[in-house]
C-alpha positions, 0 to 999 in steps of 0.5 A, a space after each residue: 500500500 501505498 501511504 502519503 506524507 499526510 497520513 505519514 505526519 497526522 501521528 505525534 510519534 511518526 512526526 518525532 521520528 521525523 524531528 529525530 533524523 534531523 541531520 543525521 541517520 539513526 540506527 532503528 535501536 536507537 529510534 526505538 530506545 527513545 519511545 515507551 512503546 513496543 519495537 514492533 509498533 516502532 516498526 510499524 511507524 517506521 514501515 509507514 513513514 518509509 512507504 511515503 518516501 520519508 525516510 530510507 532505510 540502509 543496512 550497514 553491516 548488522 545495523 539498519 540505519 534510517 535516513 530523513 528525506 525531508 523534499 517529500 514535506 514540499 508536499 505538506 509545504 505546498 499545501 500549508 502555503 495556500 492556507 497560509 497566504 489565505 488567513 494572512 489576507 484575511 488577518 490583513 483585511 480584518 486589521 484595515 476594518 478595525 483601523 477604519 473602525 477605531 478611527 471613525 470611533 475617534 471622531 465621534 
């Protein structure tokens, strides 16, 4: 199954994961030493996020080592980026108004 970034990043423990990696590849001991939860269930977030393309997984002799591959976030930052310029014209628009306002209010 193919998985998205979205799905990927909806869950707190995927998305420290994530933060984790950042700059450097940890070996999957290491990731999993760092939550109180099963390695098998480490294993699955791991699956997901490699599914989308988030991280890569290289085997270095006995060791698998996780990698972050953050240009599958443009996605996410594409998306965030519309809704972003959106509210900032909106904040905008609603600060003209309350201006407006205040000022007419003053020369009452």
């Amino acid at each position: 199954m193919r998985r998205d970034v979205f799905q990927a990043i909806a869950d707190p423990t995927r998305r420290k994961i994530i933060g984790m990696l950042a700059g450097k590849q940890l070996n999957l001991n290491t990731i999993a030493d760092k939550f109180n939860i099963s390695r098998p269930a480490i294993s699955k977030h791991i699956k997901i996020l490699t599914e989308c393309g988030l991280l890569t997984i290289q085997q270095q002799g006995r060791d698998r080592y996780c990698k972050a591959n953050y240009q599958k976030l443009g996605e996410v930052a594409t998306w965030v980026e519309q809704y972003r310029e959106f509210w900032n014209n909106k904040l905008d628009d609603l600060d003209k108004f309350l201006s407006l306002e205040n000022k007419t209010n003053n020369y009452k």
